[in-house]
C-alpha positions in Angstrom: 66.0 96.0 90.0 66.8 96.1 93.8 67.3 98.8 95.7 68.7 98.0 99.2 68.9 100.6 101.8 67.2 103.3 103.8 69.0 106.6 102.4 67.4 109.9 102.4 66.7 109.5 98.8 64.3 105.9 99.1 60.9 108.2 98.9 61.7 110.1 96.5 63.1 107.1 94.4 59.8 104.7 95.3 58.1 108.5 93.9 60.1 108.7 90.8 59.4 105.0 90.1 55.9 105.3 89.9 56.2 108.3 87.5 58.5 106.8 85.3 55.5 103.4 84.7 58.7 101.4 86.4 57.3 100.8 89.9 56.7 96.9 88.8 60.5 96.6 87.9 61.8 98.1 91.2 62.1 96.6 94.3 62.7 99.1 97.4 64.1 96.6 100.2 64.5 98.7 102.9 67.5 97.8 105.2 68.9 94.2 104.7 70.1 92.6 107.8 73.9 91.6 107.3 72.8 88.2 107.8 70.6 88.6 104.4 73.1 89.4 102.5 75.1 86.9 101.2 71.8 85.8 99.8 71.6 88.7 98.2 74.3 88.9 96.7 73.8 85.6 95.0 71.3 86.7 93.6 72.5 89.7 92.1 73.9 90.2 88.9 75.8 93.5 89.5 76.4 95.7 92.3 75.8 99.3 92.3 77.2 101.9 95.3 76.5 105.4 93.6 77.3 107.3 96.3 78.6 110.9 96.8 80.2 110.3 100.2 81.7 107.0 101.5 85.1 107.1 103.9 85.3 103.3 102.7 82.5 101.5 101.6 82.8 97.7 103.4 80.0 96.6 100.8 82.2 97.2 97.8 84.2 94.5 99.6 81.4 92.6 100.5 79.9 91.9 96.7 83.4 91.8 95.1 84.0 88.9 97.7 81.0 87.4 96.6 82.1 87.7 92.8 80.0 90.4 91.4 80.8 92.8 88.9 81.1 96.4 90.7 80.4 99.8 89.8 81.4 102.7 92.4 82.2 106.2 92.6 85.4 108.2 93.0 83.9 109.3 96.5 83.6 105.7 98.0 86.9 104.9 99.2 87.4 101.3 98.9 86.4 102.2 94.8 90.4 101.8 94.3 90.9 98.8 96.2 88.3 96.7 94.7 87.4 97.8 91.2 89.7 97.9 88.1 88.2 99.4 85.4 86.8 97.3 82.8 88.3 94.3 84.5 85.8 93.7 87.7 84.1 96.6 86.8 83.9 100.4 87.0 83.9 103.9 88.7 81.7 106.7 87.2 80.5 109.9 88.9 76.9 109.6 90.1 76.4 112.8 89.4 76.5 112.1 85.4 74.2 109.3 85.1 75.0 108.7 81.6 78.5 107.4 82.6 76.6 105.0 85.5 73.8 103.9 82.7 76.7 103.0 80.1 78.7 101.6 82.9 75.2 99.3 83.9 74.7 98.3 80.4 78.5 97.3 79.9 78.7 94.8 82.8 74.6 93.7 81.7 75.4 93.0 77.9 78.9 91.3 78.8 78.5 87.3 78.3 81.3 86.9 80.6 79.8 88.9 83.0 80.2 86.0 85.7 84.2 85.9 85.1 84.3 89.9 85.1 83.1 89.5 88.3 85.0 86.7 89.7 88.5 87.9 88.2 89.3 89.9 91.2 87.5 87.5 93.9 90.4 85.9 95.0 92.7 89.4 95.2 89.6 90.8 97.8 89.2 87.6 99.9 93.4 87.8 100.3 93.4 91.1 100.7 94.5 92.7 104.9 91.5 95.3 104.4 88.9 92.6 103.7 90.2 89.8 106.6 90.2 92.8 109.2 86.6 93.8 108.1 86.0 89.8 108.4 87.2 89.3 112.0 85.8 92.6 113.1 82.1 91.0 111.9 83.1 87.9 113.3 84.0 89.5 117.2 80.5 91.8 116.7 78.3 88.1 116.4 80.3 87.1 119.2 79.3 89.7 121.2 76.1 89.7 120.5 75.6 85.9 120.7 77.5 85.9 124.4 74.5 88.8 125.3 72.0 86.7 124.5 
């Protein structure tokens, strides 16, 4: 498993890991350039965002472009944009972890787990949300090319 990011919960999660005898089977990566992800992605077989607070959540946007199967939370907003239950994937509370374990082991024992994914690939590349977040990234390397 990977965990990508730098939240206030990564020390206490690298803790927990080495409790639970799991520390061999978790990866903490730390922040992942934007760059780096695509890669990632690739590599993934399912993407996780269990967050409690997210106005939008551009990385929803970012796997389900890259045909993953997603699993999100009622507090990320761009949950109802990009995920349709059971067809791309799901939204569980991440306070009941239960619901986000059943909702893992769903998308994990699927055999089509590569077409629940890319069903919706197509609707998010298309989509207004997705193309704005696109240029947006595009003007930012720009810019920071034209500085250097």
């Amino acid at each position: 498993m990977l965990l990508a990011g730098n939240g206030p919960l990564k020390d206490e999660l690298q803790k927990r890991s080495v409790e639970l005898s799991i520390d061999h089977a978790v990866h903490f990566a730390g922040f992942i350039q934007p760059i780096d992800l695509p890669q990632l992605y690739a590599g993934a077989d399912l993407f996780v965002l269990p967050t409690l607070d997210d106005t939008f959540g551009v990385v929803l946007a970012e796997a389900a472009a890259s045909g993953l199967p997603l699993i999100s939370t009622p507090y990320a907003g761009a949950s109802e944009h990009f995920i349709e239950a059971g067809v791309n994937g799901y939204i569980a509370d991440p306070t009941d972890h239960a619901a986000l374990v059943e909702a893992m082991c769903k998308i994990l024992t699927n055999s089509n787990r590569v077409g629940l994914g890319n069903s919706r690939r197509a609707k998010v590349i298309s989509n207004p949300l997705f193309k704005s977040a696109e240029n947006f990234v595009e003007a930012i390397q720009i810019s920071l090319r034209n500085k250097q």
